[in-house]
Phi, psi and omega in degrees: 000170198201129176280135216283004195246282182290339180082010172291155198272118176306155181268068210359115130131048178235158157272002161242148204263137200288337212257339177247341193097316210308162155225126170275125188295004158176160209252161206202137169296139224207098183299149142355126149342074222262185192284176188275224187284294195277347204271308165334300195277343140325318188287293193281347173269342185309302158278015189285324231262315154294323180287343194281331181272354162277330161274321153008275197320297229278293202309297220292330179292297194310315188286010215229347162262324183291322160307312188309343171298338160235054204265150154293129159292319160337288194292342193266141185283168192270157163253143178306142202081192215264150189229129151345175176257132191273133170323133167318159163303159168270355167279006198248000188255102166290157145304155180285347139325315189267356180279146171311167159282136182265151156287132151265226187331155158208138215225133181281144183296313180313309166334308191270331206235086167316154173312144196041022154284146177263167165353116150298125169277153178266165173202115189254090193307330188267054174264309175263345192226112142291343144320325180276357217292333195278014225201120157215154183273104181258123207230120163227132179253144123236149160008312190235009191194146148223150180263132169268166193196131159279100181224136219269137204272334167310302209260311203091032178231140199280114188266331192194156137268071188292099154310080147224183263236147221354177194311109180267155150255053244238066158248018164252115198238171174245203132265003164232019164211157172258132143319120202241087175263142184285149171292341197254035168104347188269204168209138201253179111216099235242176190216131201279007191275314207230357193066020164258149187287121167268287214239150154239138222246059205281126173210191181257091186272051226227026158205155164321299171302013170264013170266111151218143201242130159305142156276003110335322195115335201299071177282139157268098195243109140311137141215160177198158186251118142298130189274018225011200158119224151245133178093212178280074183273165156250145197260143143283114193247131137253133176274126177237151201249131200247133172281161152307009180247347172122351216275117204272119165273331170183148187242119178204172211213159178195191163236158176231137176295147198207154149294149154313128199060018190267128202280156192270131175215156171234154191210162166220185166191099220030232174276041165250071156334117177236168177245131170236160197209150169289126148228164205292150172223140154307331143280016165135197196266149215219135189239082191293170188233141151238129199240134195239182180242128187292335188304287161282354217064030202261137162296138173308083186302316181299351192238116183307124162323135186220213194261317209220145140245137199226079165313100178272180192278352204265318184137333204255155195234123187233121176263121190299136179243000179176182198286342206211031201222135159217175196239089193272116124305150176264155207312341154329312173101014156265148181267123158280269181195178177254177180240137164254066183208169181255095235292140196220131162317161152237122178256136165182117208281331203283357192236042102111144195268347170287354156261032177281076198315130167292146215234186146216159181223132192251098195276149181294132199238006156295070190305355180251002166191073180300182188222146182290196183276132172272138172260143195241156182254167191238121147338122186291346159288339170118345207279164184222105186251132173302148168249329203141164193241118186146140196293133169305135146234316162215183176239106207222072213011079173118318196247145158303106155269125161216163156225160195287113165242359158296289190313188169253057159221137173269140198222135172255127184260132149284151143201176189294141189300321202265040163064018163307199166276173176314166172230316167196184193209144183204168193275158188229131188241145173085194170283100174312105204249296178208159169236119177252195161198150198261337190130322183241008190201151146278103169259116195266114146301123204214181181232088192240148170045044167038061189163117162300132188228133180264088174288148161256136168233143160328119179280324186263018189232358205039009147325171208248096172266325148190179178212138198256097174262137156282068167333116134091046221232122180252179180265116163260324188170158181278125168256121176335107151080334164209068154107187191238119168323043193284157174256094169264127189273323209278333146292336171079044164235147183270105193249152177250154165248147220169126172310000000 
């Protein structure tokens, strides 16, 4: 039996219910209690009620992703709170090829040139030490005093001063120190970290180019006795070799045939020296050689005097023997063989010189219908391959630039270094004043409209990526590899220009 109010089991003949109290008026078998109405049908709307808001959700999601493909960013409303800074266009973001040179710095002239100085020259030490490449030397002279300056190509601020006693010239650098020659016959020598004088060197000096410093350390002083007179003498030369303490190491003495007055020069090239002096020729004026060994001073026996020397990048000498013929040695001062060209340095910072080709260059000797230069590569055999037609100017990652100032459209030929084909050819405007390169682009510096103007060109297309005119803007000097020195005269200041 089962009680009719909870459905609890009765206790067999009994009529109360234990579990709720009730007494049933009489006892009767008695079903489960069933649920009420609303509570039954709760039950059953429940899961309908749920799948409908899951498919809700699930459409509202899709269609709400399937838009964004198509949303305007313009269109899209703003969300409340603080937002990023919105970003540049990406058309408006160049590559660092494509940028212009910028002004950096800019050095007051007065700073550099005291009153009753003449104009400061520049010396740039990292052309030989690229460790020094942040560093250039500002030389200002008088009569009676120059000042040297340490001055830093990063900051624009002057590092250091040297104070001395006449007019220097300081175009012989090393690697830790720059070379000074004095009007009153000495040597200088200054160390590039702090601007102290290490050695002073007294000879009979009386032009720079009778100066030359190893990129070792190594100095060298010319002197020579003039005979005077007209024509063709023999000059007396002594060469002397300068210890770093000033200390003279070794002396030797020889003749050259000379003009009266004819200027003097030393050149080196690995342990070799050579001297060189202008004389009368049947084309024209002429330079014979004497070549010497830095160690002794010993003259070269094997190598005849010649019209020219010519220091290649590779360490090797090449001496002219006519007009349009040399003779290359080796460092040694051994004949290889000859060439038939008239042999020119190649400048290109970006290229290590021992893969640097060695070049000749064959000049048009036809005046009623010039020509550019034809360029020859020289063979470690001695063979000669036309290269192209045009004065060398740098090696500009990867490719040979030279240019053509003969024809009438004046032109820069880009090709593969190693004697490919052209890669492009582009118009060079104006008066040409220099050319550098950064790695990634060719810069023509030109002179137009009394005022320098600065191209940038594609290296792989030679297009015009832009171009800069300087208003009211002189050239004071190349800074190696980053950019150019100007003279704004109406602030009287000196600005670098620079990737």
């Amino acid at each position: 039996m089962f009680c009719s109010h909870c459905g609890s089991r009765l206790l067999e003949g009994s009529n109360q219910c234990l579990h709720c109290g009730r007494i049933e008026p009489s006892v009767r078998v008695a079903e489960p209690a069933r649920p009420e109405l609303g509570e039954e049908r709760r039950r059953r709307r429940a899961p309908w009620v749920v799948g409908a808001l899951l498919v809700v959700v699930n459409l509202a999601l899709a269609l709400g992703v399937a838009s964004q493909a198509f949303v305007v960013p313009d269109a899209a409303p703003t969300p409340a709170g603080p937002q990023r800074p919105a970003e540049p266009p990406t058309e408006k973001i160049l590559p660092a090829a494509e940028r212009p040179l910028a002004e950096g710095w800019a050095l007051s002239v007065a700073e550099l040139q005291p009153e009753g100085f003449a104009a400061p020259v520049f010396v740039f030490p990292g052309e030989l030490n690229p460790e020094r490449a942040d560093l250039a030397v500002v030389v200002s002279a008088s009569d009676e005093a120059s000042y040297v300056r340490g001055l830093s190509l990063t900051q624009g601020s002057v590092l250091w001063v040297a104070r001395l006693t006449g007019r220097l010239v300081c175009n012989h650098d090393r690697l830790d120190a720059v070379v000074c020659v004095s009007s009153d016959r000495s040597i200088n020598t200054v160390r590039l970290v702090d601007g102290t004088v290490l050695t002073t060197h007294t000879g009979s000096v009386e032009a720079p180019q009778q100066v030359w410093v190893s990129p070792t350390g190594g100095l060298f002083v010319l002197s020579y006795v003039d005979p005077g007179g007209e024509g063709v003498r023999e000059l007396g030369v002594t060469l002397t070799r300068v210890g770093d303490d000033g200390v003279t190491l070794a002396t030797t003495t020889g003749t050259l045939p000379s003009r009266a007055g004819a200027p003097v020069s030393l050149h080196g090239a690995g342990p070799l020296v050579a001297v060189t002096t202008q004389a009368d020729a049947p084309y024209g004026p002429t330079t014979p050689t004497l070549l010497r060994t830095q160690s002794d001073l010993g003259r070269v026996g094997a190598l005849v005097d010649g019209l020219d020397v010519t220091v290649l990048p590779d360490g090797r000498l090449g001496v002219r023997t006519d007009l349009n013929s040399a003779t290359l040695y080796d460092a040694s001062g051994k004949e290889l063989f000859p060439v038939a060209a008239r042999l020119v340095t190649l400048p290109g910072r970006d290229v290590p010189s021992a893969e640097t080709p060695t070049l000749g260059l064959v000049a048009s000797t036809d005046e009623t219908a010039p020509q550019p230069p034809t360029l020859l590569g020289v063979q470690p055999n001695g063979a000669t391959a036309a290269l192209g037609q045009g004065t060398p100017q740098l090696v500009c990652g990867g490719l040979l630039v030279t240019h053509d100032a003969v024809s009438p459209q004046r032109t820069f030929h880009a090709q593969e270094r190693e004697g490919g084909s052209e890669v492009w050819q582009a118009p060079q405007h104006g008066e040409l004043v220099d050319t550098a390169c950064d790695g990634r682009r060719l810069l023509a510096l030109t002179w137009e409209n009394e005022m320098p103007v600065l191209r940038g060109y594609a290296l792989t297309t030679g297009d015009t990526l832009w171009q800069v005119p300087f208003e009211r803007r002189s050239v004071v000097a190349e800074v190696p590899g980053r950019g150019w020195l100007l003279h704004d005269p109406q602030e009287n200041r000196i600005v670098i220009v620079r990737p």
